[in-house]
C-alpha positions, 0 to 999 in steps of 0.5 A: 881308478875311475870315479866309478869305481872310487864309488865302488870302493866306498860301496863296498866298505859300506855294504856290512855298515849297521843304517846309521839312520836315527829314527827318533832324533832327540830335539829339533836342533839335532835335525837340523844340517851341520855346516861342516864335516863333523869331527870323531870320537876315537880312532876311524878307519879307511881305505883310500888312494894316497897322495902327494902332489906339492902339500903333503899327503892327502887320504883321496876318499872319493872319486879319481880321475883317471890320468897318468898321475891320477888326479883327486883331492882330500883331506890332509893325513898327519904322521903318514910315511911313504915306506910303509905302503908301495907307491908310483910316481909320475911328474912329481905326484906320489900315489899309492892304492887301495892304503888302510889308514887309521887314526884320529879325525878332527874334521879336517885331517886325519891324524894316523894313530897306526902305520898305513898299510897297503890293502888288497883292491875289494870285491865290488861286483856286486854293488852295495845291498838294496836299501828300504825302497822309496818311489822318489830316489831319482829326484832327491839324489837331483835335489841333493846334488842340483848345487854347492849349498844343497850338498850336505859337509863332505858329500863324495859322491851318490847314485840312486840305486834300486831302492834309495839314495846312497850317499857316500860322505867324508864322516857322518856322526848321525847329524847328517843322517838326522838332517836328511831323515827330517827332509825325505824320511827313509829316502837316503842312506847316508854311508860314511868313508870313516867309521869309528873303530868298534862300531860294529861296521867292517871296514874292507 
């Protein structure tokens, strides 16, 4: 799987998404930028490309290099079984793709709370709904993407698109949201990989 289509993926579990957005941001302190991924309330769901290479399993969130084994990085999952979904193996890297994995999200490792499951590859021919339009997508996904220390915690990937930015990010608990809101106003639309179970969102 292509980071192309990784995006794809995250696009088309985002599309039925309620905008996280917050339009009234309590004080200036929730504005400002956490300096890490935030952790969850309650169970979040995915889907992502699981694997294995020397460190235990990893939920691959974002893009994929394409290779014979794929390539891609992500956080560590807990209580994760390799009998439960159907896998590949190649020069000692064990994968498996699309998996739903639900669980328990610390900032840092997902914690499975129910069995993975294999999941059918989604529609994604039709790209995620146009957003609110805004006249500067171009240079703010530039402006977000220039470096390492511009990228907001647990940013996986981003495009302008024919309204604004949608950035595809790790977990989002409307911090990150609040955060970009302040700096462009409706200019990005922050979609999160995780999502809290109940929260009105589909998953797939």
């Amino acid at each position: 799987m292509s980071l192309v289509a990784a995006t794809g993926l995250l696009a088309a579990c985002a599309q039925t998404t309620a905008d996280p957005r917050s339009t009234s941001p309590s004080s200036s302190l929730s504005m400002a930028m956490p300096t890490s991924v935030p952790a969850a309330k309650g169970e979040v769901p995915a889907l992502a490309m699981v694997i294995e290479k020397d460190d235990g399993p990893r939920a691959c969130l974002g893009g994929v290099q394409e290779s014979l084994p794929p390539q891609c990085d992500g956080p560590r999952l807990e209580g994760f079984q390799w009998s439960d979904v159907t896998s590949d193996e190649a020069s000692g890297v064990k994968w498996a793709q699309p998996v739903r994995v639900t669980g328990t999200w610390d900032g840092t490792t997902l914690t499975l709370t129910e069995p993975a499951a294999d999941e059918a590859r989604p529609d994604t021919t039709a790209g995620p709904a146009p957003r609110t339009t805004c006249d500067d997508a171009e240079r703010i996904h530039d402006e977000i993407w220039r470096d390492e220390d511009s990228l907001p915690p647990g940013a996986l990937s981003g495009y302008p698109g024919s309204g604004c930015v949608e950035l595809f990010v790790t977990y989002d608990d409307g911090s990150i949201q609040r955060a970009l809101d302040a700096k462009y106003g409706d200019g990005v639309v922050v979609q999160s990989a995780l999502r809290p179970v109940g929260s009105g969102s589909s998953t797939g």
